[in-house]
N, CA, C and O of each residue as an XYZ file, in Angstrom:
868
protein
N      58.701    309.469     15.888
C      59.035    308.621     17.034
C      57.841    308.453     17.974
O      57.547    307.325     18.370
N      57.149    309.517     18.343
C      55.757    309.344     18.665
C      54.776    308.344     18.495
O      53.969    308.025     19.369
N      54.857    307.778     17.207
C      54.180    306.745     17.227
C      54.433    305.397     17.940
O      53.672    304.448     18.132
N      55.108    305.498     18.116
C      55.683    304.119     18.670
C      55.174    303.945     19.823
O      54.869    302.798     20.152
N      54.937    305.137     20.800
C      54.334    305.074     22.243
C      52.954    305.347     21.826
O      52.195    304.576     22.413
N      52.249    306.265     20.922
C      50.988    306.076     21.105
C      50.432    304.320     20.484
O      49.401    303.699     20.741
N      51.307    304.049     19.839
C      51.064    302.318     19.567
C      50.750    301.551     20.463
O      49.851    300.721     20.597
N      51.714    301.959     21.181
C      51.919    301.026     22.810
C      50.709    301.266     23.466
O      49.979    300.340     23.820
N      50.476    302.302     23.631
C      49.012    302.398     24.623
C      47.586    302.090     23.804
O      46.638    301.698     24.485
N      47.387    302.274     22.199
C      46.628    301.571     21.677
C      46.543    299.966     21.482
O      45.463    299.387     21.602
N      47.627    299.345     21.204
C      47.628    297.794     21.918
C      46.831    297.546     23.421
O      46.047    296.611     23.580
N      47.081    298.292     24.228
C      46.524    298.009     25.003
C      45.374    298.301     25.484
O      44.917    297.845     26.532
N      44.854    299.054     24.772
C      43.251    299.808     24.650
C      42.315    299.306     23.892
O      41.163    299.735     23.831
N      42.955    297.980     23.019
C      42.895    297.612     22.126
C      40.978    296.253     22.426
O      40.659    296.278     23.615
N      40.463    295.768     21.963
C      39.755    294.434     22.167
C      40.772    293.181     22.062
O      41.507    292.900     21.114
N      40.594    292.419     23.448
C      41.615    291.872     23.944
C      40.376    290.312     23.761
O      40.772    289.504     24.601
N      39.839    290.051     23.434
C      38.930    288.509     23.242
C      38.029    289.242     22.067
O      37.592    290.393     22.095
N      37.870    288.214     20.987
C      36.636    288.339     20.140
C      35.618    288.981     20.399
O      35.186    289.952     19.779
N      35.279    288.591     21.116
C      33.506    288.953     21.345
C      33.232    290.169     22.338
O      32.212    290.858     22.351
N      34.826    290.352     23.529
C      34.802    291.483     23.861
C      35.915    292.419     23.794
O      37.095    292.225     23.503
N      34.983    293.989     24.286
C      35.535    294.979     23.603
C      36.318    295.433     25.461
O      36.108    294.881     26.541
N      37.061    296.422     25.171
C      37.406    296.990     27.116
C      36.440    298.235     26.758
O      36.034    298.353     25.602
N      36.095    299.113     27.704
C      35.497    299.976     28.349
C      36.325    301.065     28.584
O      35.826    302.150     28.880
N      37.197    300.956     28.517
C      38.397    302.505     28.677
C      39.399    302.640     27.256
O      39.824    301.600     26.752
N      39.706    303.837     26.715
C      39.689    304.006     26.009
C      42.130    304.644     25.931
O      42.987    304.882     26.782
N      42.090    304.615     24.728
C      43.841    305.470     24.420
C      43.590    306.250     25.461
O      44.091    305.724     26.455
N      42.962    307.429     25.769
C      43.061    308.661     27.036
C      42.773    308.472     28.278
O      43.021    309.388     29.062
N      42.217    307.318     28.734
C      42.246    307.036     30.004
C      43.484    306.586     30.622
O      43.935    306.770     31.753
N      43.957    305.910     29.544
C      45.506    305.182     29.688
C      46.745    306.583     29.885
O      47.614    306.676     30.752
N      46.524    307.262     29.091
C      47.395    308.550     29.008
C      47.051    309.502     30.394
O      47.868    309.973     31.185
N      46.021    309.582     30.406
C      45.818    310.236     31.891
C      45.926    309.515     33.120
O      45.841    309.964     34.263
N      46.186    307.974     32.624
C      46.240    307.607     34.016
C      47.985    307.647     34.207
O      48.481    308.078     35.248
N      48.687    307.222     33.249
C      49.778    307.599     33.350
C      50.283    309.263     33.923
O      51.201    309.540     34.695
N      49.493    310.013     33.358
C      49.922    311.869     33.807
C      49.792    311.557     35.283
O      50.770    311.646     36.024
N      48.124    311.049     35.890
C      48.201    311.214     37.248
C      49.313    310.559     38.201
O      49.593    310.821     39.371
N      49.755    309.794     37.474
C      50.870    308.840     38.248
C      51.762    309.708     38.622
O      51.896    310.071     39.790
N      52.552    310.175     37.516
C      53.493    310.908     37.313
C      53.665    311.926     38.075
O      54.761    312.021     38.625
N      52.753    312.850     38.293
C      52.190    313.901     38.819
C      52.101    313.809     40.510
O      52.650    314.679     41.187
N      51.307    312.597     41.183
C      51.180    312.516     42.263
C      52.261    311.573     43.182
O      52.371    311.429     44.400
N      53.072    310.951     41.933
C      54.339    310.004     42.412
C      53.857    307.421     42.639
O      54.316    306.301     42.418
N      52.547    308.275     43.264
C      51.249    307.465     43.079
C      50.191    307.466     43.325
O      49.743    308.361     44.043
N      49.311    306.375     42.780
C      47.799    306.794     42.821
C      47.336    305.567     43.345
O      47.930    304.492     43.417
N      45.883    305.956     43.797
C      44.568    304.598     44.204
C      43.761    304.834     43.012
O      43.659    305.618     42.069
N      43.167    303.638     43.571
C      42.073    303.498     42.451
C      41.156    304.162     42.467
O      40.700    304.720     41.469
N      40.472    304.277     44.172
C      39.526    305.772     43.938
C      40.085    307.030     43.663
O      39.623    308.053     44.167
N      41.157    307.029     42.814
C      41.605    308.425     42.996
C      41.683    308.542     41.011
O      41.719    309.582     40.354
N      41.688    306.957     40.432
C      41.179    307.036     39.620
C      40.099    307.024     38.747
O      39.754    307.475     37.654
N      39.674    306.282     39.726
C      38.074    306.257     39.417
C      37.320    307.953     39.111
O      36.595    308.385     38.214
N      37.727    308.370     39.945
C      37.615    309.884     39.967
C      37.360    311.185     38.839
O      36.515    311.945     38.366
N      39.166    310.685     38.816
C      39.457    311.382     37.722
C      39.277    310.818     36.212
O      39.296    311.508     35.193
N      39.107    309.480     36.284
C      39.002    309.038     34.954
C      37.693    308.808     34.380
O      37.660    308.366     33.232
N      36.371    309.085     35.127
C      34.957    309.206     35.107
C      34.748    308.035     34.510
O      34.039    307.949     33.507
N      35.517    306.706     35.226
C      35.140    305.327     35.036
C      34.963    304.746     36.313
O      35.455    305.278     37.307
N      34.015    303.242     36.403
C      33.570    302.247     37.510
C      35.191    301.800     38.121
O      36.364    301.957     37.783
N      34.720    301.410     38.789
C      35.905    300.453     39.772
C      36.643    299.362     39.083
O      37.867    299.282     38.982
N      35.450    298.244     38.461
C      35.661    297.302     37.573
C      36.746    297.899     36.423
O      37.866    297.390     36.417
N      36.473    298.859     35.547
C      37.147    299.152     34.481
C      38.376    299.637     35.045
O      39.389    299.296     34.434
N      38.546    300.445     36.200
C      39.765    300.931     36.502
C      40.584    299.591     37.045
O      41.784    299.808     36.879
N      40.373    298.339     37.609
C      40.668    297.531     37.751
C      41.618    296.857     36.474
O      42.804    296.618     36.248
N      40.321    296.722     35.819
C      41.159    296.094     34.212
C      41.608    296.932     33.715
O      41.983    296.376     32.683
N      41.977    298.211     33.596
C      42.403    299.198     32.944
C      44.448    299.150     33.956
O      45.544    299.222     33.400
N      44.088    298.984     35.733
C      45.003    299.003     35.504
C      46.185    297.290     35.436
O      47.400    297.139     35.568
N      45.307    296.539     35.233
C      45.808    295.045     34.874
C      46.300    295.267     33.596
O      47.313    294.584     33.444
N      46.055    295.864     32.695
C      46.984    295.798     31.180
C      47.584    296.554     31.419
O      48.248    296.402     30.393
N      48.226    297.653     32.055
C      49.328    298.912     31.902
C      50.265    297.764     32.918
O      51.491    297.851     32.841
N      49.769    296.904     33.679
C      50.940    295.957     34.328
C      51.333    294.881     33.521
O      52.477    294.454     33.365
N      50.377    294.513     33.065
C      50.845    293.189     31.898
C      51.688    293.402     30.991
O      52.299    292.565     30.327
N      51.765    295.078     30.918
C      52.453    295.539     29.665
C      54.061    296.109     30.421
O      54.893    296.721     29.750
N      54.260    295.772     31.874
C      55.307    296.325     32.329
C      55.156    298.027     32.893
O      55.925    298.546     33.702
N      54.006    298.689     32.259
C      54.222    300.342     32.480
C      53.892    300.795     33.771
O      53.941    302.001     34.013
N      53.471    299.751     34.871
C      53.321    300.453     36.160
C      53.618    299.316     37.250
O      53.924    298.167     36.933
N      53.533    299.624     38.153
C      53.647    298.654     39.448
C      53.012    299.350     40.660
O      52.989    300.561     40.885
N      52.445    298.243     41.478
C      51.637    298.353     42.564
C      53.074    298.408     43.923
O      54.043    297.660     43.786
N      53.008    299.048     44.721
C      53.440    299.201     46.105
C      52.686    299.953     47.044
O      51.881    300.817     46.696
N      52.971    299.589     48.460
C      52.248    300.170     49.733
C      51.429    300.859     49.615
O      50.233    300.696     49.854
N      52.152    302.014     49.100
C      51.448    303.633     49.023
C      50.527    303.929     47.724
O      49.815    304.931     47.663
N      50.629    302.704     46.411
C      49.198    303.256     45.169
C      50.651    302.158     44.283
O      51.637    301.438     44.440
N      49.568    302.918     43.185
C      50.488    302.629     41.765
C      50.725    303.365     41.533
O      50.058    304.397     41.608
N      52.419    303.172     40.891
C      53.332    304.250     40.411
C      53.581    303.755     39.172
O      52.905    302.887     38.621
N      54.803    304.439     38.604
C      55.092    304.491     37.376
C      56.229    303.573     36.890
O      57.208    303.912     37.555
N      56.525    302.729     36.184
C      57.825    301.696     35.994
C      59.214    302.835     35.210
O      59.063    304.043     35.395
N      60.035    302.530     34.674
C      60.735    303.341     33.690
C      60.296    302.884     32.669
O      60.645    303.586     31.720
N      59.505    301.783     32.285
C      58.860    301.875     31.023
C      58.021    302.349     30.794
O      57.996    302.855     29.672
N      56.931    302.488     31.578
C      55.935    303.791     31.702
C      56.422    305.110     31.368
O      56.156    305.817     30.396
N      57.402    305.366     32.635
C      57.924    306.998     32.309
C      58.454    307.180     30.580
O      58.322    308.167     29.856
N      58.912    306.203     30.352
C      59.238    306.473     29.037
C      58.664    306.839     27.588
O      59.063    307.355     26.544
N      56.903    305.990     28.395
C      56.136    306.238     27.395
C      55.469    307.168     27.407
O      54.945    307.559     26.364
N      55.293    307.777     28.536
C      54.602    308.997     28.754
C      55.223    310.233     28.213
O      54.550    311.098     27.652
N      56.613    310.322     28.395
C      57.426    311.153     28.140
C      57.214    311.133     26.622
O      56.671    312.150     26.190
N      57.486    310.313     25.834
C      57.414    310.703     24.314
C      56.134    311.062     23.963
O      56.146    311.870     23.034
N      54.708    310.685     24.464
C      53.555    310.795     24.126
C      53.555    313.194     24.850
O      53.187    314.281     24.407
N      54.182    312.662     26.008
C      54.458    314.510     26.233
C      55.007    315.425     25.339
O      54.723    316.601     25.109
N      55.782    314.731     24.912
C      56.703    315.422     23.733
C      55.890    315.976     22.635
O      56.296    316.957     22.011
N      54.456    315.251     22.286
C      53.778    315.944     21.497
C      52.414    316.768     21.589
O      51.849    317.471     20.751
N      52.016    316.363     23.178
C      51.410    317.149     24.138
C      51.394    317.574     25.326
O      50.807    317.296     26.372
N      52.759    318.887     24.686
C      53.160    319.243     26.397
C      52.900    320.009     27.060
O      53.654    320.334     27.978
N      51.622    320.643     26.822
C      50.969    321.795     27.152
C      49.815    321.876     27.607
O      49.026    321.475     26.752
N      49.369    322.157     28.420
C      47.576    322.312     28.499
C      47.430    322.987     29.508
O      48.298    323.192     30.356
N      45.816    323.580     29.510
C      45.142    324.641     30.209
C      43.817    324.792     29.980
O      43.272    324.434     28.936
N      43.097    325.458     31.177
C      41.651    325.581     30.794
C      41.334    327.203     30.691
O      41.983    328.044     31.313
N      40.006    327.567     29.627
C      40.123    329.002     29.236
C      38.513    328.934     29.110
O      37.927    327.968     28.620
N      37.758    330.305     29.713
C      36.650    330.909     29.923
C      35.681    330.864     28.316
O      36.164    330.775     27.187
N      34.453    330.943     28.630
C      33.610    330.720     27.347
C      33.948    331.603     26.747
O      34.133    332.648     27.370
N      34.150    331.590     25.460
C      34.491    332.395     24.467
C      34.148    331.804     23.277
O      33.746    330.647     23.395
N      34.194    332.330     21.978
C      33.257    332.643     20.419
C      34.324    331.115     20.003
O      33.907    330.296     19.184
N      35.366    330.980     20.539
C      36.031    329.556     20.113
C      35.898    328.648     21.102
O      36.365    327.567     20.745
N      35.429    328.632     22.267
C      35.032    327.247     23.500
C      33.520    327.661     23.635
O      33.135    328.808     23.867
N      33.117    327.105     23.545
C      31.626    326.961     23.689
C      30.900    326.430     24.888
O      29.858    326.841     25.400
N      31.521    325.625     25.160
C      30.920    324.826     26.873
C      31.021    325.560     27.845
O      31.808    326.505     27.900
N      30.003    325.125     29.015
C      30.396    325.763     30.345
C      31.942    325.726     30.675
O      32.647    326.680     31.001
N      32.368    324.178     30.487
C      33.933    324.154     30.602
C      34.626    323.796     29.661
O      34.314    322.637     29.391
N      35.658    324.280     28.793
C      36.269    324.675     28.106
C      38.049    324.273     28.472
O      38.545    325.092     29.246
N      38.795    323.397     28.115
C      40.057    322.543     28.078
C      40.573    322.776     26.909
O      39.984    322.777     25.828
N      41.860    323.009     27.158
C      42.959    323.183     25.908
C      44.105    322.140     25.951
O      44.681    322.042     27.034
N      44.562    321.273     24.842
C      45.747    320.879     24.682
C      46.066    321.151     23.687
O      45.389    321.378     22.685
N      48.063    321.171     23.969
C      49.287    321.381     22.949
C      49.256    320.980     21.885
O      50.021    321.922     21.676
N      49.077    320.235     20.389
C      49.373    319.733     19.565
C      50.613    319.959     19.064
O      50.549    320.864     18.232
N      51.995    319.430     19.236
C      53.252    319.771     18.777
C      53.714    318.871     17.538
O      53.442    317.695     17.780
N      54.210    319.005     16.521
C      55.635    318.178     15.781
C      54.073    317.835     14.843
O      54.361    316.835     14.184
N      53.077    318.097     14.621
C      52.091    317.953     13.724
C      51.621    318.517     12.700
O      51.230    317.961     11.674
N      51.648    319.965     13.006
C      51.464    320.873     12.168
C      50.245    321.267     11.271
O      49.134    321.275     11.803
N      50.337    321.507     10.300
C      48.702    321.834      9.056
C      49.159    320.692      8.766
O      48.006    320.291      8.927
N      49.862    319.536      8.423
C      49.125    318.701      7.861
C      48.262    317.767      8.240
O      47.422    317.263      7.494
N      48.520    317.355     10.030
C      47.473    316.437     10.472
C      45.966    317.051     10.535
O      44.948    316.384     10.715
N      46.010    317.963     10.415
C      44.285    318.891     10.125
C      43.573    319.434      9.313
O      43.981    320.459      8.765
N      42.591    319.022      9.074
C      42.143    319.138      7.650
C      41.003    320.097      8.234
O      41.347    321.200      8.658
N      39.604    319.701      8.271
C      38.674    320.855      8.922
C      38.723    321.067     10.317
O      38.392    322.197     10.675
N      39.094    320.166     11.302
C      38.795    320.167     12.651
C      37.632    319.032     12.867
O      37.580    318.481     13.967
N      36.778    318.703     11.933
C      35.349    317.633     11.843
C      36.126    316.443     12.641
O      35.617    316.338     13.757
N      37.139    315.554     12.457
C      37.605    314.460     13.119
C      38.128    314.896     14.479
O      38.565    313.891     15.041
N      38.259    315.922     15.205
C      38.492    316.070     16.452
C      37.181    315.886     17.221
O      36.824    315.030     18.030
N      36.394    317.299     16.552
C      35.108    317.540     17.109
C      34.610    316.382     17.726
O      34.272    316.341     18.909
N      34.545    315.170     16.714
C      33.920    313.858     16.478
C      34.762    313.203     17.627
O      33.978    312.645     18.394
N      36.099    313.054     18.048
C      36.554    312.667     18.902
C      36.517    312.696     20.505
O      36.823    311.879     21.373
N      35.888    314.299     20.513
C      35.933    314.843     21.383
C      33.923    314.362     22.097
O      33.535    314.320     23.265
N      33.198    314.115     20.896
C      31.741    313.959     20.903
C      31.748    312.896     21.736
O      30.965    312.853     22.685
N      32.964    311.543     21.391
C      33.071    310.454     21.806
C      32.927    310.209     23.401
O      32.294    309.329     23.984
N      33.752    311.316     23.948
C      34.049    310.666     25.112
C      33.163    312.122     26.478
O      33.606    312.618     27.513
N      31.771    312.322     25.694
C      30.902    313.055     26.205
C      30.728    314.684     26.049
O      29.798    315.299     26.570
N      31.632    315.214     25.354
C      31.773    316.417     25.475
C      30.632    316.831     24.169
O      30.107    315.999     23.429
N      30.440    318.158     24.122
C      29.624    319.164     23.211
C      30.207    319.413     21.772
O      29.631    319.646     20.709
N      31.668    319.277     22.118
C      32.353    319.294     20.683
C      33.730    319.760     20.880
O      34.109    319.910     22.042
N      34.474    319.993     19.984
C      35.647    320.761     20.001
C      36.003    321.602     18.922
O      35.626    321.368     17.774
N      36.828    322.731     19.279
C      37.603    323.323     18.481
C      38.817    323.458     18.264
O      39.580    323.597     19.220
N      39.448    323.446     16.511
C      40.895    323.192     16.285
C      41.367    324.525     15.956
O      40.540    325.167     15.309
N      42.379    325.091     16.193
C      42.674    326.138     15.942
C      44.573    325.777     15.250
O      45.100    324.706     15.551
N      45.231    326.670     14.494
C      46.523    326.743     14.315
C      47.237    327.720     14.421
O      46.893    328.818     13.982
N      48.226    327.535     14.949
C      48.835    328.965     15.325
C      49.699    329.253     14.327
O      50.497    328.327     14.184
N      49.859    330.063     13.648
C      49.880    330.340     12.515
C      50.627    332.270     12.518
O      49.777    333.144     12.684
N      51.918    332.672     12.362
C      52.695    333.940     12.365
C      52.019    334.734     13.956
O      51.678    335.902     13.766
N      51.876    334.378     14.971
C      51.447    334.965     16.248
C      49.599    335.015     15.933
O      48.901    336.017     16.088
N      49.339    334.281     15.683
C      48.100    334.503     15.969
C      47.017    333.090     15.841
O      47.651    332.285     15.160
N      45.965    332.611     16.130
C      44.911    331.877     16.459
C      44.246    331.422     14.783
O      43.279    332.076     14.393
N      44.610    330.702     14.190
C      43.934    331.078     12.603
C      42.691    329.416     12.500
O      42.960    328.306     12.959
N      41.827    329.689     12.003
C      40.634    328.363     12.041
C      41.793    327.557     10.757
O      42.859    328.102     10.472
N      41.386    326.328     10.154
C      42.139    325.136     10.094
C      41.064    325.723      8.335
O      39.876    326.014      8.200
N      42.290    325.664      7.260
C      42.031    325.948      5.789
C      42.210    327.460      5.753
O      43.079    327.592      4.891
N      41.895    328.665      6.184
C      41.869    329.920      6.783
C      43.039    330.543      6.842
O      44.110    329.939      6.909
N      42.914    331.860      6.819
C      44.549    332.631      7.496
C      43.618    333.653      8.099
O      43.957    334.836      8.138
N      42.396    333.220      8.598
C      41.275    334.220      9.144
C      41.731    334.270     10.997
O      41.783    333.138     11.477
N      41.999    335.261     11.860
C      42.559    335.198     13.376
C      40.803    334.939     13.725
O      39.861    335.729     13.662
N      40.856    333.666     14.059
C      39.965    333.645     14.994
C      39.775    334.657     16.579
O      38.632    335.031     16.844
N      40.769    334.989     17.414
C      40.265    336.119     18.441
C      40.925    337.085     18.006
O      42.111    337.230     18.300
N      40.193    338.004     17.144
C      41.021    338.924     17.071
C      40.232    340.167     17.248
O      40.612    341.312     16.999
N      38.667    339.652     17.878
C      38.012    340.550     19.123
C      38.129    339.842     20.611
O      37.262    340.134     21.434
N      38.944    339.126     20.897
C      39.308    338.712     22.048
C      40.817    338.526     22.432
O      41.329    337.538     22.958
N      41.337    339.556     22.097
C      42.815    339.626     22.540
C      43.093    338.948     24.212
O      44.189    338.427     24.419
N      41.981    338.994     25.428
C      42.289    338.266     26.322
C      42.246    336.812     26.065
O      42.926    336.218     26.902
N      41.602    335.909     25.072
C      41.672    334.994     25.290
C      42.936    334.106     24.844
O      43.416    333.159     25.468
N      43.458    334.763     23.329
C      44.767    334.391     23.229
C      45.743    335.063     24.128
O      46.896    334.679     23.927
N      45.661    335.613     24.702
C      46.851    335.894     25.836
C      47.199    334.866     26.957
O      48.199    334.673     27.649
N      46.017    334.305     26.861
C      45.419    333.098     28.164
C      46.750    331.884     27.606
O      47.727    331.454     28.219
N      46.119    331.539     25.827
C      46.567    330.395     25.530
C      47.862    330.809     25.434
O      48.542    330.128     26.201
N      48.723    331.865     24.660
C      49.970    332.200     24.812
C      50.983    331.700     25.803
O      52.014    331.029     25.752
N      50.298    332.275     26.683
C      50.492    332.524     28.202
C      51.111    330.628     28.719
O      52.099    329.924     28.929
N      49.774    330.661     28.677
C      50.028    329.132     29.320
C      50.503    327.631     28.274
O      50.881    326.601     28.831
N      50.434    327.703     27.218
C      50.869    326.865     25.894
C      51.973    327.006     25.245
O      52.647    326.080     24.793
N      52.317    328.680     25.132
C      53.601    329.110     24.191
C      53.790    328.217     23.557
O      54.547    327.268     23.762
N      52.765    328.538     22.274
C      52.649    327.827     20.843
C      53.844    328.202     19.951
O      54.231    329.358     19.780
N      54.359    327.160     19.429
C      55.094    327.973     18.116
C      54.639    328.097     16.814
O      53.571    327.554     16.529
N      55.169    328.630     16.084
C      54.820    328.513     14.196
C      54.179    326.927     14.078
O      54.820    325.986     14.545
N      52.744    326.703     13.356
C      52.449    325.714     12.977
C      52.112    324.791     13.997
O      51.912    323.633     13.629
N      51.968    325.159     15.659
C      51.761    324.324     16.040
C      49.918    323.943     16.127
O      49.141    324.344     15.261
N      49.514    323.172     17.250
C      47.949    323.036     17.292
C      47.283    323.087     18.256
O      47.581    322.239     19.097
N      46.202    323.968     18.593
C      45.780    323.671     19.604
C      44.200    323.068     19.477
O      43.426    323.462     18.605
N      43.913    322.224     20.318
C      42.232    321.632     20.545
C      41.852    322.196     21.440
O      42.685    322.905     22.006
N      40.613    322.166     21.932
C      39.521    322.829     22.441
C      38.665    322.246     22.834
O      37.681    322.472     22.130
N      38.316    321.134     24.122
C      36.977    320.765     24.139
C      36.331    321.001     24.733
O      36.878    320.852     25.826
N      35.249    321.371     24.909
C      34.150    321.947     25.448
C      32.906    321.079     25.894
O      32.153    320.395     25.199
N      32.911    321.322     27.354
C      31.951    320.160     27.694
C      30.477    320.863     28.238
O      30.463    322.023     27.824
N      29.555    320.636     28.821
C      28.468    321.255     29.672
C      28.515    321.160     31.158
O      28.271    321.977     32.046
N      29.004    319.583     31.160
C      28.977    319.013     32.900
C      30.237    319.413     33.596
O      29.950    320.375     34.308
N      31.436    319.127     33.708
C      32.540    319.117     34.046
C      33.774    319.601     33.151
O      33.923    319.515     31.932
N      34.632    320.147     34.155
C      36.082    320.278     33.298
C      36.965    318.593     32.768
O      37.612    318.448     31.730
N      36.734    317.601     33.761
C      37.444    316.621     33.260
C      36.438    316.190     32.437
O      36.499    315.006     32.767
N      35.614    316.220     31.674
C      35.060    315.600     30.477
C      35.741    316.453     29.452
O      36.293    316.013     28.443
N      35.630    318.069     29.895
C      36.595    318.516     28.547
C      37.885    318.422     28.452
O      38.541    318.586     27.424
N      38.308    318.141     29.576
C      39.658    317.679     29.349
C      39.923    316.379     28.840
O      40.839    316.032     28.095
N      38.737    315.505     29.482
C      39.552    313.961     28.438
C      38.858    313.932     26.761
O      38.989    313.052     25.909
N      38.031    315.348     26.678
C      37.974    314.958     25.290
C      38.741    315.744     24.412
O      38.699    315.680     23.183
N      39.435    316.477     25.084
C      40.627    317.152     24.141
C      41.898    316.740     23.901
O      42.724    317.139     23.081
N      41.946    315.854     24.758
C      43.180    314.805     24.738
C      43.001    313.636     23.885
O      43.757    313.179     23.027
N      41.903    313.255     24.267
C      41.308    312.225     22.592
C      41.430    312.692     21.613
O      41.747    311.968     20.669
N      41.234    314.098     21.411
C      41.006    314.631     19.882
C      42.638    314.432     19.771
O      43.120    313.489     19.144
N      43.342    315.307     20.369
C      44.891    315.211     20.229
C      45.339    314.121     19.687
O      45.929    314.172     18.608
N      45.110    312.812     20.423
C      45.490    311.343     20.520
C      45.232    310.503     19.370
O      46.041    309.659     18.985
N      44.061    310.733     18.788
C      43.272    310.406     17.773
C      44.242    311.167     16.397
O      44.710    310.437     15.523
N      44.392    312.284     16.372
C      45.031    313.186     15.625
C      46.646    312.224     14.895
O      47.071    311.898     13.787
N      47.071    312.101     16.361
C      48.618    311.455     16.269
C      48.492    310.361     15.510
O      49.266    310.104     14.588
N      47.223    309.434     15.942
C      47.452    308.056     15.640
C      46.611    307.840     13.452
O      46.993    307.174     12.490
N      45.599    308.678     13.632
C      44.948    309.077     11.867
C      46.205    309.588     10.958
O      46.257    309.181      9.797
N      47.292    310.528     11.479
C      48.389    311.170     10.863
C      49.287    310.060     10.991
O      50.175    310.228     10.155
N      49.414    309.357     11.422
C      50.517    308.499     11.332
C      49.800    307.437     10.473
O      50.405    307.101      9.454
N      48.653    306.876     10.709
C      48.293    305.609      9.644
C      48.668    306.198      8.476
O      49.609    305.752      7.821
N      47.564    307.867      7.891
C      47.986    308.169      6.555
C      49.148    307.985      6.239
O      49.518    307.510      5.166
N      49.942    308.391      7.272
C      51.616    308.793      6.724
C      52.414    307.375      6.402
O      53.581    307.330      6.012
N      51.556    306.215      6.643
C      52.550    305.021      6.445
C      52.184    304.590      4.977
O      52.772    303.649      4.445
């Protein structure tokens, strides 16, 4: 069912004239929706901000989430429509978790971002190489995929516990993710900022949903 909303926000992320392409990407759209949600509403410098895009792009970025019905402008910012909430909500449903966690032998960056991967399992992951790559995209150093796998952290092909000289760091993700059997977690790791590793771990995620679903059709 997931797919259907990450569809929706790739239509609109989509190249909208021949010759041009947009400038914001599936995760800007998804985070701009979270911040909505989150703050009730938002400005534009408040996206600009957080979405480590120009004025211009947040402009057109948020002209298609209206064209498409998913938000509306009043007094106080832009908020969220019920078609928005709706889409956000199912796109949550398969990443409903996240947190940020200290350098360690599996985050590599100064800053280091975790999201949920749910209802995916070992089969949308093959080495982790197409996250990494996802995560490269949108500035970060790289990422790491991990599966949670009988209580523990296991690398992707492996039944090897990745921390299993760092019992604090899976306590962290435990803690704040409460993974189940088979679920996934990403990892991106940036140098400059936490929101670069955060929007590139949400790409990897996003990217994940939408590669597993083409195969799967």
């Amino acid at each position: 069912m997931v797919h259907i909303y990450v569809k929706a926000l790739t239509k609109i992320a989509s190249k909208y004239a021949p010759s041009r392409s947009l400038s914001f990407n599936l995760v800007h759209l998804f985070k701009a929706l979270q911040l909505m949600e989150e703050k009730g509403h938002v400005s534009r410098s408040l996206l600009c901000k957080e979405l480590s895009l120009g004025e211009g792009i947040v402009r057109t970025l948020l002209k298609h989430l209206k064209m498409q019905g998913l938000i509306k402008s009043t007094k106080s910012g832009t908020r969220l429509t019920e078609k928005g909430m709706t889409i956000l909500s199912g796109l949550v449903s398969s990443i409903p978790a996240e947190t940020s966690i200290p350098k360690s032998s599996v985050a590599i960056g100064k800053f280091n971002y975790v999201v949920l991967l749910k209802q995916y399992g070992f089969a949308a992951i093959r080495s982790g190489i197409e996250q990494r790559d996802a995560a490269i995209k949108m500035g970060a150093s790289g990422a790491t995929t991990l599966l949670f796998k009988e209580n523990k952290f296991v690398i992707p092909g492996t039944n090897y516990n990745s921390l299993t000289k760092e019992p604090h760091i899976a306590k962290i993700l435990i803690e704040n993710l409460k993974p189940e059997d088979e679920d996934v977690i990403i990892i991106g790791s940036a140098l400059e900022d936490i929101r670069t590793a955060e929007l590139a771990a949400k790409n990897a995620a996003l990217l994940t949903i939408v590669n597993h679903d083409e195969h799967a059709q």
